[in-house]
N, C-alpha and C positions, 0 to 999 in steps of 0.2 A: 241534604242540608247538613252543615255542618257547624259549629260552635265551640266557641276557647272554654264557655262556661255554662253550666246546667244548673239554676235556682228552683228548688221543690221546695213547694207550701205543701201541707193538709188539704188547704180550702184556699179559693180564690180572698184574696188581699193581706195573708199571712206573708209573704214575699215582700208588699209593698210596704207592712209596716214595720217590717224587721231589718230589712236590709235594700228598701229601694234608694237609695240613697247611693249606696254599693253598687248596686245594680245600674245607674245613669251616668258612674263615673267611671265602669269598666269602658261603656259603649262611648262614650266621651272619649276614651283614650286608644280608642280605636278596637277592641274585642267585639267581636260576635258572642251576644247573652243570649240565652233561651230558657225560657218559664214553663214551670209545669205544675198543675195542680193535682194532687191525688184526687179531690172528690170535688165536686160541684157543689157544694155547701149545703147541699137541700135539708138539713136539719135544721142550717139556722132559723133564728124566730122571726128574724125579717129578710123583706124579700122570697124569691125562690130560685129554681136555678137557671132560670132561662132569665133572668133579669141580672143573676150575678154571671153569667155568662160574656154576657154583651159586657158589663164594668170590666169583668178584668178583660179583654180585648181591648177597649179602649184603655187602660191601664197600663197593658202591655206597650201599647203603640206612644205613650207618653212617656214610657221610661228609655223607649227604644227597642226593645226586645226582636231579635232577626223572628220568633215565633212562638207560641202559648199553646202547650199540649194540655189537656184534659186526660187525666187517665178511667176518669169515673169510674172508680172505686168506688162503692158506699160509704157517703158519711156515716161515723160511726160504725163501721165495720172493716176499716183499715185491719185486715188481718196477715197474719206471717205465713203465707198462705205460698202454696209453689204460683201457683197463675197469679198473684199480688204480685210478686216477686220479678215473673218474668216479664210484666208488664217494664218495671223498671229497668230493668236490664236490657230489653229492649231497647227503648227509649236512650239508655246509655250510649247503647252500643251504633243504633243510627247517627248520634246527636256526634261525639267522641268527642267528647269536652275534656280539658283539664284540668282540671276545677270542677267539682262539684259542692253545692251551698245548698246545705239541708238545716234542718231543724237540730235544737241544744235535745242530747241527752231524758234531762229531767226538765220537765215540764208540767204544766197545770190542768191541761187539755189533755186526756187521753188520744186524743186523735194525733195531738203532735208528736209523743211519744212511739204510737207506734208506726209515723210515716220516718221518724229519726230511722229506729229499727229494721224497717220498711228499706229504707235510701242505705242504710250501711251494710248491709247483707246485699243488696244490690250489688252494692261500690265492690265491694270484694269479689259476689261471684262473676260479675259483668266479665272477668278478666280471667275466667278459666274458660279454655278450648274445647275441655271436655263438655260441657255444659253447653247445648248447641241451641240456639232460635234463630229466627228468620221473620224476614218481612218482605211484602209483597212475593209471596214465594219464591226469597232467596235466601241463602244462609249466611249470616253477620259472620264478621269476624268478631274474637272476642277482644273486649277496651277495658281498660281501666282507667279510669282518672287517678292522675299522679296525688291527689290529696281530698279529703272532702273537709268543709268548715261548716261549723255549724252556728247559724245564727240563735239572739235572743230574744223568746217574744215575752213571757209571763216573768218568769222565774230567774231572779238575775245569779250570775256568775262570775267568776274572775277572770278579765276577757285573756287571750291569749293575744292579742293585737286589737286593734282600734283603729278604725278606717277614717281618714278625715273628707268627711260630705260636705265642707260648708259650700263646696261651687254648687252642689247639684241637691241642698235637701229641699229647695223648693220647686223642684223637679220631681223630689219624695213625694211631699206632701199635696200636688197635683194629680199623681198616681193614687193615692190614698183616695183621696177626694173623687176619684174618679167611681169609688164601689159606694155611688150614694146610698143606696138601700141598708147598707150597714151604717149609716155614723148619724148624728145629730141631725133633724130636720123636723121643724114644729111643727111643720100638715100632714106628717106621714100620720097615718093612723094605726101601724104598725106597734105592736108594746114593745115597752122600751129595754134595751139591756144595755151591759156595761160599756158596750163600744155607744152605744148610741145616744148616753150621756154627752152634755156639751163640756164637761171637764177629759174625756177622752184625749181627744186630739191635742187639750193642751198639755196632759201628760207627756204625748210624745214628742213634742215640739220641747220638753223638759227634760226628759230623759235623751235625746239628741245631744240638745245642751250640755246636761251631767258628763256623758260620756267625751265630748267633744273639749271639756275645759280639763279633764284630766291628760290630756297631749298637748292642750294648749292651744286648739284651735277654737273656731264658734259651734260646729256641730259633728259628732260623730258615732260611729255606729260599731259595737264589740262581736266580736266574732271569738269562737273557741275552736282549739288545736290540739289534738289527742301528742302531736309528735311534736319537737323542737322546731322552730322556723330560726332561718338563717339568716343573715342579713351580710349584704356587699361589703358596705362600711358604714360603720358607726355613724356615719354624716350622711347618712340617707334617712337616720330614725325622724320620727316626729316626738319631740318634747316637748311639754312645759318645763319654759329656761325658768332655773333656779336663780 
């Protein structure tokens, strides 16, 4: 199987609230997306992983996603490890995306931190020959994705582009809502944390917003770019008209 694009979370529903928005309007414009989470979430304090399993599957299938890899990695133990490492490059190199959409740099979560580090070490060595893996006992060629971007979850940034979601963010927020175990519900008996406040969700449905009125559409979603981005012509930007 193959795919134009490769989105890594840390944990199942980091993907959906950072960039599924991004992610319904790639597959909307016709790309082949595919999701991957590094770790099955099992630290968080609600739910476990056989329950956020199943959500982000069904999560995946409501944004569109052609497939949803688990790399089960240990939550909390994302390390820069060679077998960490070549799980992703694996993964790379079956998938050969061109695009890959990992996590910002600096973050609030350890975990996203080090899957950023985790997915750019990857992206790099994915694309040396010398450096050989295999799957189903055969030997990959090696891939690079021509770029990676990295989305925002905690810690805001000065975007490098801004994607406009307004066709597909309630396509986001169905995906979201898909990882019930994590957000707002008064019978769970589960204790509460910050996602699972009922002012959560209205944050993002704000922060959408925020981002979305500085190009001047209803919702959008920032992404960062270590390199310059190009653009055909000036008349393909999205603006807020002065």
């Amino acid at each position: 199987m193959l795919a134009d694009v490769l989105a890594i979370g840390a944990h199942p529903d980091d993907i959906e609230l950072s960039c599924g928005g991004t992610i319904a309007k790639l597959v909307r414009d016709g790309y082949k997306v595919a999701l991957a989470d590094v770790t099955q979430g099992e630290l968080g304090t609600r739910g476990n992983k056989e329950i956020r399993l199943k959500e982000a599957a069904e999560a995946a299938k409501i944004l569109g996603a052609v497939t949803r890899r688990n790399l089960r990695i240990g939550d909390g133990q994302i390390e820069l490890s060679h077998g960490n490492r070549t799980k992703v490059i694996t993964l790379i190199r079956e998938l050969r995306p061109s695009i890959l959409i990992i996590p910002h740099a600096v973050e609030r979560h350890p975990d996203h931190v080090h899957t950023h580090q985790l997915c750019k070490e990857a992206w790099f060595y994915s694309g040396l020959r010398k450096i050989e893996t295999s799957l189903n006992g055969l030997k990959q060629k090696p891939h690079r994705p021509d770029n990676f971007f990295e989305f925002m979850q905690w810690y805001e940034f000065i975007p490098s582009f801004i994607v406009d979601i307004s066709r597909t963010f309630e396509i986001k927020m169905k995906a979201i809502k898909a990882h019930a175990s994590q957000f707002y519900n008064p019978k769970s008996k589960d204790p509460e944390t910050i996602l699972s406040r009922p002012e959560f969700l209205e944050r993002i449905v704000t922060d959408c917003e925020y981002y979305g009125k500085k190009i001047g559409v209803k919702y959008g979603e920032p992404f960062f770019c270590w390199t310059p981005i190009g653009v055909k012509s000036m008349f393909d930007l999205v603006l807020t008209k002065g």
